[in-house]
C-alpha positions in Angstrom: 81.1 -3.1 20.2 82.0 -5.7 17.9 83.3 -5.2 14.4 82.0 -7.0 11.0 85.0 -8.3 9.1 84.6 -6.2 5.5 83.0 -8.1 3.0 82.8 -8.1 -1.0 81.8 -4.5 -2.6 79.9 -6.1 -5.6 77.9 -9.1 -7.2 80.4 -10.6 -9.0 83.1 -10.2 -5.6 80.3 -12.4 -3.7 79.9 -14.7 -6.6 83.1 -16.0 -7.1 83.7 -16.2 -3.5 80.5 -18.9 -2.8 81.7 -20.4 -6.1 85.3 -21.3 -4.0 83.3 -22.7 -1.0 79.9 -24.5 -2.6 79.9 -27.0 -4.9 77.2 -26.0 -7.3 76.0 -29.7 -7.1 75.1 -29.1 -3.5 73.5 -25.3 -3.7 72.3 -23.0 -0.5 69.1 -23.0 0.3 68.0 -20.0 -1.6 66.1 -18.4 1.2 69.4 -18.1 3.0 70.9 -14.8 3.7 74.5 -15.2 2.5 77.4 -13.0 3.3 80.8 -13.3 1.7 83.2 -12.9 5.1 86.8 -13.1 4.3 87.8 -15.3 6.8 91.4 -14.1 7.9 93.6 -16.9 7.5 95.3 -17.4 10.5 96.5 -20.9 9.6 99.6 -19.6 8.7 100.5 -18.4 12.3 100.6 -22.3 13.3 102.9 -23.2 11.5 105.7 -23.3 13.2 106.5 -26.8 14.1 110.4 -27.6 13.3 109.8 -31.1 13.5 106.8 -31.1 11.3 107.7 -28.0 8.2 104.7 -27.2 6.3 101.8 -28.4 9.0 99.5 -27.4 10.7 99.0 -28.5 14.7 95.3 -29.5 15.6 93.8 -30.2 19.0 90.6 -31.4 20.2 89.5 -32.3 23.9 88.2 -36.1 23.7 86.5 -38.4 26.5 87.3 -41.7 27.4 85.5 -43.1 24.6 87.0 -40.8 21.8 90.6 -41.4 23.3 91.5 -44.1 20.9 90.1 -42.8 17.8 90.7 -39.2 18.8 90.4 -38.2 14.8 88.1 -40.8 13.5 84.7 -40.3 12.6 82.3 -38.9 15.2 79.5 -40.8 14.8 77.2 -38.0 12.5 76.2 -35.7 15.2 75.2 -32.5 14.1 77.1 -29.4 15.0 77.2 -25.8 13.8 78.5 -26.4 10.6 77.4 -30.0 9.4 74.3 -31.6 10.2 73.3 -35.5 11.7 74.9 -37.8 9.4 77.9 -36.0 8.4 80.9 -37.5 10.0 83.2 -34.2 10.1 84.8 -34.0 13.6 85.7 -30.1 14.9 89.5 -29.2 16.1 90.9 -26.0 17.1 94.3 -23.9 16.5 95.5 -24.0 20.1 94.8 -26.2 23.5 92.9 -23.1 25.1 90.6 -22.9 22.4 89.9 -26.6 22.0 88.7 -26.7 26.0 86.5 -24.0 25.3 84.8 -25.8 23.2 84.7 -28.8 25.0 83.2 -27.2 28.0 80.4 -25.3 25.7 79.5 -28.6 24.4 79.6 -30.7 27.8 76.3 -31.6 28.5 75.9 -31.1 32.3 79.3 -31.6 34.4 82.4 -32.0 32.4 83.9 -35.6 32.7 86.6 -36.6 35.5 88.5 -37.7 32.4 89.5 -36.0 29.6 92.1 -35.8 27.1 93.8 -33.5 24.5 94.8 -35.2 21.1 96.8 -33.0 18.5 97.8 -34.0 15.0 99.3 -32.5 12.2 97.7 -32.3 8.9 99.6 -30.4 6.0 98.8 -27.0 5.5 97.7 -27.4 1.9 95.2 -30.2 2.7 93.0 -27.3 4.5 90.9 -24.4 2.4 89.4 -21.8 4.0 85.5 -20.8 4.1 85.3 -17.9 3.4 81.5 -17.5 2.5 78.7 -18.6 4.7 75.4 -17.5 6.0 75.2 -13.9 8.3 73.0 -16.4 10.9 76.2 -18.7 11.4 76.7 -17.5 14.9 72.8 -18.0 16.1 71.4 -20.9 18.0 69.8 -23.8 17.6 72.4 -23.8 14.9 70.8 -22.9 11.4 70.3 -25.4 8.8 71.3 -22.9 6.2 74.9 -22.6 7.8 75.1 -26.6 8.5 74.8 -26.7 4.2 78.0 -24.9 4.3 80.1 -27.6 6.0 77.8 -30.5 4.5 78.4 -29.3 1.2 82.0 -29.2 1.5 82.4 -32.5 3.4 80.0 -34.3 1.0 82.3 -32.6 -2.2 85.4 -34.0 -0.4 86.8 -30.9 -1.2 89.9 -31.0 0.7 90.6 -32.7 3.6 89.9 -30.2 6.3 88.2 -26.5 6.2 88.6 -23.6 8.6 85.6 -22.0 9.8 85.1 -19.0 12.1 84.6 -19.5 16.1 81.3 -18.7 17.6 82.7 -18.5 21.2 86.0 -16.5 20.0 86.0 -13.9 18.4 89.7 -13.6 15.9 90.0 -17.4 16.1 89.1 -20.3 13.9 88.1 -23.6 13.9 88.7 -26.6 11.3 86.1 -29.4 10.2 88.0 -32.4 9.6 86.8 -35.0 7.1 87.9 -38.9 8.9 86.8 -40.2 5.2 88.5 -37.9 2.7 91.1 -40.1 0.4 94.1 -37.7 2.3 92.9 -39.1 6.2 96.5 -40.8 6.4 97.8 -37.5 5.8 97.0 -36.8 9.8 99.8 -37.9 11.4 101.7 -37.5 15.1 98.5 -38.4 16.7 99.5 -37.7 20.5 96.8 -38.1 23.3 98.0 -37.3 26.7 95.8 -36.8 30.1 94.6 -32.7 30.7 93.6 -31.9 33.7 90.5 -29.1 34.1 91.1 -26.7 36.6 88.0 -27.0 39.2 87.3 -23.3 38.4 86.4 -24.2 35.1 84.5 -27.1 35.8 82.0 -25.3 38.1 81.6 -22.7 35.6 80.7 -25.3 32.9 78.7 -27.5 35.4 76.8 -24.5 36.8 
């Protein structure tokens, strides 16, 4: 059985913690059934880069046509946490995590070719959400929880944001805003060739 991460005992507790995610230009719907969830922030953990002190490592699995660009803008697809016409691109903690992903969003067979990019982005360009809707796991994903990350990507609060993983439970995610005035910030952009194991591929394909 899974366990609920505790959340706020009181009004004010919940208050003040939707007042650190949502601008109050750029309010939640008010039918939406919030929950104050405080995220664990596991950011910490990664860093431990000598050659880059105070960072934090980000992958993504890209295709072909994302292997130039592999941290630009993404075009304004919608995903979990930002709907069509935001431009936030999604990156994960670790390599592992980041193919998960990639496979749960392949549409049909994985392609032949893909690549992992990593970058480092300072740790304190990235705040953590730490309120958001109790439907943000759920599918289709829920326009309710999609105002979280459009909120904060439209605010330019802060150049990235660490959200919870639907497919993991324990591990995190982190929007990235390709527009925010800090974008230089993400630096030691390295792309290199992954290969999926065949395993995986029928698994994703299937």
């Amino acid at each position: 059985m899974q366990t609920q991460p505790p959340t706020p005992t009181s009004e004010k507790e919940l208050d003040k913690a939707l007042k650190d995610t949502v601008p109050a230009s750029d309010p939640l719907s008010a039918t939406a059934h919030l929950t104050a969830t405080p995220t664990s922030d596991t950011l910490v953990a990664a860093e431990h880069s000598a050659d880059h002190p105070g960072t934090v490592t980000l992958y993504r699995i890209v295709d072909e046509a994302k292997r130039e660009k592999p941290f630009g803008a993404n075009g304004g697809t919608a995903g979990r946490w930002t709907s069509e016409g935001s431009t936030a691109i999604y990156a994960a903690l670790s390599p592992a995590t980041a193919l998960l992903e990639f496979l749960a969003h392949c549409e049909g067979r994985p392609p032949e070719s893909a690549f992992l990019a990593k970058a480092h982005i300072p740790r304190d360009r990235i705040s953590v959400v730490h309120a958001y809707p109790s439907t943000w796991r759920e599918r289709p994903y829920r326009s309710e929880v999609q105002q979280v990350g459009d909120a904060w990507w439209s605010s330019h609060q802060s150049l990235a944001a660490q959200v919870p993983s639907a497919l993991c439970e324990e591990t995190c995610n982190v929007l990235i805003n390709p527009e925010h005035v800090d974008a230089p910030l993400i630096q030691g952009v390295q792309v290199m060739p992954i290969h999926i194991d065949d395993r995986l591929l029928r698994l994703a394909g299937s």
